[in-house]
N, C-alpha and C positions, 0 to 999 in steps of 0.2 A: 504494500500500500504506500501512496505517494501522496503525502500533506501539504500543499500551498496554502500559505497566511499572507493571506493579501496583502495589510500592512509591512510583508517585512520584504517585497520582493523589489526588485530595480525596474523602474520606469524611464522610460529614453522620451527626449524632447525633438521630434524628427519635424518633416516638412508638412505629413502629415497628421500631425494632433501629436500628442503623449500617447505613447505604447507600453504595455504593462505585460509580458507574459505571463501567464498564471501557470502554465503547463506545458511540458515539452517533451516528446518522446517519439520515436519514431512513426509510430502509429499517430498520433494526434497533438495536434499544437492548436493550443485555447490561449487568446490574446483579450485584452482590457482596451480597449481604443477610448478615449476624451479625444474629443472631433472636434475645433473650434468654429465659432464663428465665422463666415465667410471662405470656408475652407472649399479649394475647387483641386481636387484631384485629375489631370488630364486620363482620357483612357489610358488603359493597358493591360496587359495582362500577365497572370500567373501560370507555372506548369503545374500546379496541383490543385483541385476544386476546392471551393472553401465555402463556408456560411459565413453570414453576416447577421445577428441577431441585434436590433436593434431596442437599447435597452430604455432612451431618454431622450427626447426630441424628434428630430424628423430630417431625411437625410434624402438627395435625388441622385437614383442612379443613371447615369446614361451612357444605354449603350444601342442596340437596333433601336430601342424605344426609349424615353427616358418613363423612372416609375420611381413613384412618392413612396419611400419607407416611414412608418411612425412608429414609434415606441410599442412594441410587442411582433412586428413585424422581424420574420427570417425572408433573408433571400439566398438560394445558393448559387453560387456561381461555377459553374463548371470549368475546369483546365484549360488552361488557354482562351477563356475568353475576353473578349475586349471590354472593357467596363470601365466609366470615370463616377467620381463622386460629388456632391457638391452639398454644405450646407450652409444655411442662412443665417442660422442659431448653433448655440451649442447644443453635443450629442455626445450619443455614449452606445458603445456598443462591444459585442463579445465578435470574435472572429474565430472560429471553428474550423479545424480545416483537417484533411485525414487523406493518404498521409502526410505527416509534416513536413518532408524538405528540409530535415534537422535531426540529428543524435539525439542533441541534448538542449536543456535551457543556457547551457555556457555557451555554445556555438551560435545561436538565437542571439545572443547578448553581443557577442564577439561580430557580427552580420551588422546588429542596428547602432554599437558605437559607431560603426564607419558613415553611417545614416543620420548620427544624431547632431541637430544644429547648437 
């Protein structure tokens, strides 16, 4: 069994929002996002599908279509798709993703200092 305390874990200040991983393992990386204000993500995409559980405000994703996330809303986003982000307000959301594209939470950590503004 593997115990994250949210309080005691490292959060990086990147381009977009503060990132918090909560969990990291092969199989599964669960991430903390705080999403700022006016935050506009260009498209792009990842090689491993993820979720996007939106936990606090209200977040636009645009990709073929653009689509309004609110607070209770999941989106998944399959591999390699093209997807950007955009929001008005602040937000808050979990990102789920399986598999991780990562060992470990050190290696995660080690990835988004080179990311952190």
């Amino acid at each position: 069994m593997i115990i994250s305390r949210f309080d005691e874990l490292k959060e990086f200040q990147t381009s977009e929002g503060t990132t918090k991983p909560l969990f990291v393992s092969e199989e599964l990386k669960v991430i903390h996002l705080k999403i700022p204000a006016g935050l506009k993500v260009r498209p792009h995409s990842h090689p491993n599908p993820g979720n996007l559980l939106l936990l606090k405000g209200s977040v636009r994703l645009n990709a073929e279509k653009t689509v309004l996330l609110q607070a209770g809303d999941m989106a998944h986003i399959p591999a390699d798709y093209t997807v950007g982000l955009e929001s008005e307000a602040e937000a808050e959301a979990l990102l789920i993703s399986s598999p991780s594209g990562y060992r470990s939470i050190n290696k995660l950590y080690r990835k988004l200092e080179e990311f952190s503004t």
